[in-house]
C-alpha positions as CSV (number, residue, x, y, z in Angstrom):
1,X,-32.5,-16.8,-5.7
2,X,-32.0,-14.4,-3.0
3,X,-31.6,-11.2,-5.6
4,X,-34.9,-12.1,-6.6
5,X,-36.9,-12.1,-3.5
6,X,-35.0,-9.3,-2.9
7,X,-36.3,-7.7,-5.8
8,X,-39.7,-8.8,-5.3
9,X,-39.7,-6.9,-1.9
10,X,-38.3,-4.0,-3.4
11,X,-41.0,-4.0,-5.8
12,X,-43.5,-4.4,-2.9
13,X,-42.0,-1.7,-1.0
14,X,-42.5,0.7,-3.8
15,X,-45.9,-0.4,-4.8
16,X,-47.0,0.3,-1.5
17,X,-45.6,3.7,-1.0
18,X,-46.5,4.5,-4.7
19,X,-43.2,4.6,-6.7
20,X,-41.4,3.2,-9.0
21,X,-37.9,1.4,-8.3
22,X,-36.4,3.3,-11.2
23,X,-37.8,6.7,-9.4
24,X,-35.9,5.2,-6.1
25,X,-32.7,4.5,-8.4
26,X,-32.8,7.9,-10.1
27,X,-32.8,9.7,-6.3
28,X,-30.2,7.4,-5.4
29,X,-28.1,7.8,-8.0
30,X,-28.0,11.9,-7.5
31,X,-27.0,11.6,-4.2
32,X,-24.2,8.4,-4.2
33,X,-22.4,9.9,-7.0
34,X,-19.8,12.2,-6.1
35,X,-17.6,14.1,-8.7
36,X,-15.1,13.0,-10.1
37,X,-11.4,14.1,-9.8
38,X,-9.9,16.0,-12.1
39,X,-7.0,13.4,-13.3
40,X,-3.9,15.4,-12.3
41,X,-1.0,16.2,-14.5
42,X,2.4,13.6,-13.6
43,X,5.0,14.0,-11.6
44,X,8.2,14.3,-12.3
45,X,11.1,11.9,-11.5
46,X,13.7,13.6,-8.7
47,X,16.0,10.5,-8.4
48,X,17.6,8.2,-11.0
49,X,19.6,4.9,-10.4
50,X,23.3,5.1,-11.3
51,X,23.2,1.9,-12.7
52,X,20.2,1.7,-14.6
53,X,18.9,5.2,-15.5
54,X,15.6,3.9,-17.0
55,X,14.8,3.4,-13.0
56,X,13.3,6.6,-11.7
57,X,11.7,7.6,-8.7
58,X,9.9,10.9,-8.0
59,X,10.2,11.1,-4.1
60,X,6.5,10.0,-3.0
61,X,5.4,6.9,-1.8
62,X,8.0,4.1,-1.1
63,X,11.8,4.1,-1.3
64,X,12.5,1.8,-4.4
65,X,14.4,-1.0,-3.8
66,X,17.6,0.1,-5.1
67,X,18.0,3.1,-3.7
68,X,17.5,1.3,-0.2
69,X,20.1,-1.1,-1.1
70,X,22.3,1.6,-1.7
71,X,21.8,3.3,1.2
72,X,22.8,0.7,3.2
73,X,25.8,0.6,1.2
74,X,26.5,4.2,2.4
75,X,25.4,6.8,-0.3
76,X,23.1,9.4,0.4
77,X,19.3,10.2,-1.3
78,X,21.2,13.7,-2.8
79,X,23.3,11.0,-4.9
80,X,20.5,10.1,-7.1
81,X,19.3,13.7,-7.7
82,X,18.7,13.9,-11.3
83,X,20.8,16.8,-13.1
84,X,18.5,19.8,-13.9
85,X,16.1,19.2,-11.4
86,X,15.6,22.1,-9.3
87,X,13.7,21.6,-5.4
């Protein structure tokens, strides 16, 4: 019930100042919508896991799980440099 006094006062508003509330909606919606992002193209991996080479990480964001474990096991990030991958 509240959207609807709500609308009703909106309605109101716009009577009194001599608009419609699609006009307001049109104006609002050039000014809230900002472009969008051009969708960017996907990284590649950098690291693989030994064990299971379907598991790939590219280097951004969080360390995945295996590689942390491994880590701690002594082995070093270089290890699971893919082969071809230049930096």
């Amino acid at each position: 019930m509240a959207v609807k006094a709500a609308y009703d006062q909106l309605r109101h508003n716009a009577d009194e100042l001599g608009v419609s509330i699609e006009e307001i909606l049109a104006v609002g919606a050039k000014t809230d919508i900002k472009p969008s992002k051009t969708p960017k193209a996907p990284v590649t991996a950098k690291y693989a896991n030994p064990l299971n080479p379907n598991e790939k990480w590219t280097g951004r964001g969080m360390t995945p799980k295996w590689m942390v474990a491994a880590i701690k096991l002594g082995k070093k990030k270089e290890d699971f440099l893919i082969v071809g991958n230049s930096l």
